[in-house]
C-alpha positions as CSV (number, residue, x, y, z in Angstrom):
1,X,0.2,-13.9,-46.1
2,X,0.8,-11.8,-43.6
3,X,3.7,-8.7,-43.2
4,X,6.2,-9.8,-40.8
5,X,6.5,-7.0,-38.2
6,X,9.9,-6.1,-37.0
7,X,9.1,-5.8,-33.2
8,X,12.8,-5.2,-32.7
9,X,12.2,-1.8,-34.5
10,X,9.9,-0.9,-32.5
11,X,11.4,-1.2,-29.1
12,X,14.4,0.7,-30.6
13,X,11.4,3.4,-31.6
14,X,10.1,3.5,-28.3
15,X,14.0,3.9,-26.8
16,X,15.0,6.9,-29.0
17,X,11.6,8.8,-27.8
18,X,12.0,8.0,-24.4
19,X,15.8,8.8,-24.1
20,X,15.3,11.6,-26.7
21,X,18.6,10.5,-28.7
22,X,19.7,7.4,-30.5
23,X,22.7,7.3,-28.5
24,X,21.0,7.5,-25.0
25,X,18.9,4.7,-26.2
26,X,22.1,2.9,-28.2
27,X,23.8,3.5,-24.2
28,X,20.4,1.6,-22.6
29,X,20.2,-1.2,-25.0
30,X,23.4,-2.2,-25.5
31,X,23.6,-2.2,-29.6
32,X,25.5,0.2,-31.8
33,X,23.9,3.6,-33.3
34,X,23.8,2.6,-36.7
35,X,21.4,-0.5,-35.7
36,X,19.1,1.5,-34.2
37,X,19.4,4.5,-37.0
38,X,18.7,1.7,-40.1
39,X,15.9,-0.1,-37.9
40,X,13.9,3.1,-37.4
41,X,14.4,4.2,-41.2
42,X,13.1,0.8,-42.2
43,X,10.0,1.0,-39.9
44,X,9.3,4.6,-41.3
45,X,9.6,2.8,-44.9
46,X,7.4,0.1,-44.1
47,X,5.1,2.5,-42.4
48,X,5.1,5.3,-45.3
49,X,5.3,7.9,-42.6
50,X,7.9,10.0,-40.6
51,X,8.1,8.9,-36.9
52,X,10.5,11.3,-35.8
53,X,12.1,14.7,-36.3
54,X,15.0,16.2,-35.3
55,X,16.1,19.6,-33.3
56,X,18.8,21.3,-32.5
57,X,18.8,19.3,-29.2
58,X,16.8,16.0,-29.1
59,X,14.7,13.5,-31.2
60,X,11.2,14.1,-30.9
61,X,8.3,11.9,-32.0
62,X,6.3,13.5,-35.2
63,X,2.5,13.7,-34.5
64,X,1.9,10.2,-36.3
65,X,5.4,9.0,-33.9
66,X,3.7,10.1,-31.3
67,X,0.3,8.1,-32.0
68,X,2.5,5.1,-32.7
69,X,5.0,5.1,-29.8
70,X,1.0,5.2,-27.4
71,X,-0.1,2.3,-29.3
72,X,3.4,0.3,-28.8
73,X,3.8,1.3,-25.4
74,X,0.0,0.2,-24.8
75,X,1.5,-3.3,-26.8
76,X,4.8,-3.6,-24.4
77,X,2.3,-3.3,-21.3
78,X,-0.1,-5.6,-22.7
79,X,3.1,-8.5,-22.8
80,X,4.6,-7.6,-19.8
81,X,0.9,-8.5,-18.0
82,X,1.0,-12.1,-20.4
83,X,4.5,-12.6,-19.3
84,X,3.6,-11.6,-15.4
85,X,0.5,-13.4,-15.2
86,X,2.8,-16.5,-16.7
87,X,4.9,-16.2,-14.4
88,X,2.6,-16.2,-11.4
89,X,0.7,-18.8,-12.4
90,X,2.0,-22.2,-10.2
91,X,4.9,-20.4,-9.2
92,X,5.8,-20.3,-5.5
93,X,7.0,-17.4,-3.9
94,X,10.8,-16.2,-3.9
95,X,13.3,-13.5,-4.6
96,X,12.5,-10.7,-2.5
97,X,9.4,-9.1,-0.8
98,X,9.5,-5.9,0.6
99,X,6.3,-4.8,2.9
100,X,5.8,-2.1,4.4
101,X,3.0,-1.2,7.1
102,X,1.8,1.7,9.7
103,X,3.0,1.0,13.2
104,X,0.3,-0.8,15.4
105,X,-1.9,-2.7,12.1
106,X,2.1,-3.6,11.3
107,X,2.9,-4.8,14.6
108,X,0.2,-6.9,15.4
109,X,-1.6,-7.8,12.6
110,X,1.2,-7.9,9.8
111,X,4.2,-9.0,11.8
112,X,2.7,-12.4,12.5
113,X,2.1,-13.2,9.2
114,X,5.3,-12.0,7.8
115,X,6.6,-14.8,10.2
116,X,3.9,-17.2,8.7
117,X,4.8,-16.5,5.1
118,X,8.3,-16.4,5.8
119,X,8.2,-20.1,7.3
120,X,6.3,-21.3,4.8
121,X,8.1,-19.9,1.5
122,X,12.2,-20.2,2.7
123,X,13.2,-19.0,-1.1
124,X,11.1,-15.7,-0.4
125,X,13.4,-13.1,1.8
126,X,10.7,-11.2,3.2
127,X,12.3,-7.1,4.1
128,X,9.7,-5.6,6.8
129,X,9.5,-2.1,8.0
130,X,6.7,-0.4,10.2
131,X,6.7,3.5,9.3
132,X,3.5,5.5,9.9
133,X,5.1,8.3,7.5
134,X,4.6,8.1,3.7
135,X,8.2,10.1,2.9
136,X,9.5,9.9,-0.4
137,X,12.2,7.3,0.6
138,X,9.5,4.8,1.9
139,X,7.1,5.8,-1.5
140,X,9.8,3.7,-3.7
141,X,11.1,1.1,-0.9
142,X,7.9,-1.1,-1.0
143,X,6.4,-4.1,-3.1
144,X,3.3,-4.3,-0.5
145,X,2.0,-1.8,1.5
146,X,-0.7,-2.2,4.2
147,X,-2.2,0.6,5.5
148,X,-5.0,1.7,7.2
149,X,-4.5,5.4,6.6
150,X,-5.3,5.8,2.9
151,X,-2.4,7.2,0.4
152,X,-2.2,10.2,-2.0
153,X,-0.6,8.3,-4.8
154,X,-3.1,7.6,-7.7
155,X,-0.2,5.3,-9.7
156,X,-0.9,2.6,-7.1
157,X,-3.1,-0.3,-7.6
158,X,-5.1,-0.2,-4.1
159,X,-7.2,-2.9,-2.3
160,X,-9.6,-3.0,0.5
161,X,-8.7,-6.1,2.7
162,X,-10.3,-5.5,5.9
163,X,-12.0,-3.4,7.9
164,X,-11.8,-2.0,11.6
165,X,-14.0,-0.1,14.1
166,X,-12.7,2.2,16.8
167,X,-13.9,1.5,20.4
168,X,-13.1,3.3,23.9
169,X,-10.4,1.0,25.9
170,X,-9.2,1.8,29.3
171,X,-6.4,-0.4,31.2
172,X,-7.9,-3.7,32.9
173,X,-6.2,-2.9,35.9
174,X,-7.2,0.4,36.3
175,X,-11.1,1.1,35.4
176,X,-12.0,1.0,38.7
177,X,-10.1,4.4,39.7
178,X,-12.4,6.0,38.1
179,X,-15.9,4.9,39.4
180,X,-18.8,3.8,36.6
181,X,-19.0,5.3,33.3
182,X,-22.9,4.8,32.1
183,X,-22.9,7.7,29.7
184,X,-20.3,9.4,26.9
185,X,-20.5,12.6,29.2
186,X,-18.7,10.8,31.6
187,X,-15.9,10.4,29.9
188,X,-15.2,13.8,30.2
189,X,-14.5,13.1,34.1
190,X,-11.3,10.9,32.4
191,X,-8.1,11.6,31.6
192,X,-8.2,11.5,27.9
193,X,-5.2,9.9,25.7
194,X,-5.1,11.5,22.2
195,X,-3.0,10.3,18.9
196,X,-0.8,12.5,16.9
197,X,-2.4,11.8,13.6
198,X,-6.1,11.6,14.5
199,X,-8.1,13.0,11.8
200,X,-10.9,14.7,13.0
201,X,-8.8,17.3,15.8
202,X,-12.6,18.8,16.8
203,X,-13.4,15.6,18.8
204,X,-14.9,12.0,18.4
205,X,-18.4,10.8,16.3
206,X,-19.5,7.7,17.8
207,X,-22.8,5.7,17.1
208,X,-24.8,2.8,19.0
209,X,-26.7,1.8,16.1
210,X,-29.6,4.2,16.1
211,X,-28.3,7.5,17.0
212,X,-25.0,9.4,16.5
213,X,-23.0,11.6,18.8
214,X,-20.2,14.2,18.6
215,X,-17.9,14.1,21.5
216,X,-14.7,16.4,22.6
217,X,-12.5,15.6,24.7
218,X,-9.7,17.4,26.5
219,X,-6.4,15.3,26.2
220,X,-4.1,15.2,29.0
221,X,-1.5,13.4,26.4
222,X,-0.9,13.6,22.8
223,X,1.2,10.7,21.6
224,X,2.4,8.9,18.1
225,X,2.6,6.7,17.0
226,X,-0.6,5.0,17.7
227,X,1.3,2.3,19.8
228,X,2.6,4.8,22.7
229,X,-1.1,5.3,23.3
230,X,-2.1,1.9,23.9
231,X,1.1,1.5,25.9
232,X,-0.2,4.5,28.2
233,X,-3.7,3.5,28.2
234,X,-2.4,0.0,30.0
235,X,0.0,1.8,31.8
236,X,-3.4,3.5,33.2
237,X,-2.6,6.8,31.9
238,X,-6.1,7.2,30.7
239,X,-8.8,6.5,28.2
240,X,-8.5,6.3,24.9
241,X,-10.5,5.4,21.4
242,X,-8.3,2.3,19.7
243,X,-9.2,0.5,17.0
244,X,-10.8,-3.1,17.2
245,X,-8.0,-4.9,16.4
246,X,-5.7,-3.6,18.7
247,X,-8.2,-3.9,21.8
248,X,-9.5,-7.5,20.2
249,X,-5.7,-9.2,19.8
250,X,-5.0,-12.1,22.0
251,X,-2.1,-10.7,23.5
252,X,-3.7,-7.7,24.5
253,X,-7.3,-7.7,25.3
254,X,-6.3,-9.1,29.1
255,X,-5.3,-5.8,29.6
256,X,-8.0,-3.8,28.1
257,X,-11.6,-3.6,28.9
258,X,-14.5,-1.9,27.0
259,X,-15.8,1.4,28.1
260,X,-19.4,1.6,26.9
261,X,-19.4,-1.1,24.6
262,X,-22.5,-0.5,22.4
263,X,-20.5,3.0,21.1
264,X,-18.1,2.6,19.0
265,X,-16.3,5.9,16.9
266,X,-15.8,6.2,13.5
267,X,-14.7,2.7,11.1
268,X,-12.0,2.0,8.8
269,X,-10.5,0.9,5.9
270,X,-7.3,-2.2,5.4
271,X,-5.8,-1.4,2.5
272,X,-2.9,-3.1,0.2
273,X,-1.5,-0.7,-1.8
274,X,1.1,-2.1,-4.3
275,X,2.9,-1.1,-7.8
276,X,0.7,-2.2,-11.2
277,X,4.1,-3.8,-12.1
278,X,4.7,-5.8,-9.2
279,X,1.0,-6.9,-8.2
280,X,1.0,-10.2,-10.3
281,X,4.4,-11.3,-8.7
282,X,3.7,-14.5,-6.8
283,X,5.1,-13.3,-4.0
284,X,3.2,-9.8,-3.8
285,X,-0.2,-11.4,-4.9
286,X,-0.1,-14.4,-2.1
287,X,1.0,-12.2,0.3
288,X,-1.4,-9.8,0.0
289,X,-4.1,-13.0,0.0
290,X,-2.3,-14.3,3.5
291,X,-2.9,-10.5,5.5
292,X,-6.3,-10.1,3.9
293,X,-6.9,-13.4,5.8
294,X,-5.8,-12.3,8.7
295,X,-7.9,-9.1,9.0
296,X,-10.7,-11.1,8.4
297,X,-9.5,-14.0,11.0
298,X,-9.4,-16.8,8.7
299,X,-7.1,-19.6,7.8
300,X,-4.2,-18.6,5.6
301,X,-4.4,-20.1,1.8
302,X,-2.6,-23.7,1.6
């Protein structure tokens, strides 16, 4: 037959390490110090080992605690996933959703199907907000992220959605101010539009296909976020290199035309970015599903 294991002892272990005193972790689970104090005695009784020792100023885990308290915490994560993936599975969307995307992908790509999903799932309240910095404060605000700037944060679970390629736009109603533009080093004639956070400051590498080419340009304008530049460039400010699904949307490509088509500058990357804890929530997991759709234009999942 086999020994019954008190799991309840266990999470009361894994509370007194992580608070560092029984009465921190009596405080966070809401029973009395002498429960946790007779539990833990008992586990080191059943065990035949000490799992903790105490100082002058905290409890701290004894080398075999310390093994133990990895393995249980390894067990906790292993349920949460079971209880997660549980919970996902048939469940619809609902609670709360927050997304969080760079300015122009979130504008014209996101946006739409935030109004999408939120039609479809009415028990899901859907928070939005377009921020092309990654400050501390927006760091902890999201369940989703989209980006298509990569983060610096290795405790996120990342995926590549999409993909975009950069092309040189000009306004519609302006390309013929500036006569016919055959080659890249006539672009140096134009009034070039720049972004704030354009990686490469030297210049622009663009590619046909078969051969590669380094371009600078002098900018008359630096602008951010990404949107005030394609705002200027159909204002007829200037040229500019925008990414394809900017100059591609529906709403937009009246009022944009193609300078040397066959060039196009360096691609990109769609990611979703979202919290190991949070990417099995129905919510976060369709959603995610519903924008990777949309950067690769098809329909969204019934």
């Amino acid at each position: 037959m086999k020994k019954k294991i008190n799991f309840n002892a266990m999470i009361y272990f894994i509370s007194v390490v992580e608070a560092g005193s029984v009465s921190a972790a009596a405080r966070t689970l809401g029973v009395s110090k002498s429960v946790i104090s007779k539990s833990i005695c008992d586990l080191e009784l059943s065990l035949q080992t000490s799992l903790l020792v105490r100082t002058s100023k905290q409890i701290l885990p004894t080398r075999a605690g310390e093994a133990f308290y990895k393995q249980c915490i390894a067990g906790v994560r292993t349920i949460e996933a079971a209880y997660l993936d549980a919970q996902y599975h048939g469940a619809s969307p609902q609670g709360e959703l927050r997304v969080l995307a760079n300015a122009a992908y979130g504008r014209y790509v996101v946006f739409p199907v935030i109004q999408a999903f939120a039609e479809r799932y009415p028990e899901c309240r859907v928070s939005f907000k377009l921020a092309d910095d990654v400050s501390e404060a927006n760091m902890v605000w999201f369940d989703v992220a989209i980006r298509t700037r990569s983060f610096e944060n290795h405790a996120l679970h990342v995926r590549r959605i999409g993909s975009f390629k950069r092309q040189i736009v000009i306004g519609r109603e302006h390309r013929d101010r500036f006569g016919p533009i055959e080659t890249l080093d006539c672009l140096r004639q134009l009034p070039f539009i720049d972004y704030v956070n354009h990686i490469d400051q030297s210049g622009w590498t663009f590619t046909n296909g078969l051969s590669e080419r380094h371009v600078q340009f002098q900018s008359r304008i630096t602008l951010g976020p990404i949107n005030l530049v394609l705002e200027s460039v159909m204002d007829g400010q200037g040229f500019s290199v925008l990414p394809d699904f900017l100059c591609e949307h529906e709403a937009l490509s009246p009022r944009l035309v193609h300078l040397l088509p066959d060039w196009s500058a360096q691609s990109g990357s769609i990611l979703a970015y979202t919290y190991p804890t949070r990417q099995r929530l129905a919510a976060v997991r369709l959603f995610v599903e519903w924008v990777a759709c949309a950067a690769q234009g098809i329909p969204f999942p019934n």
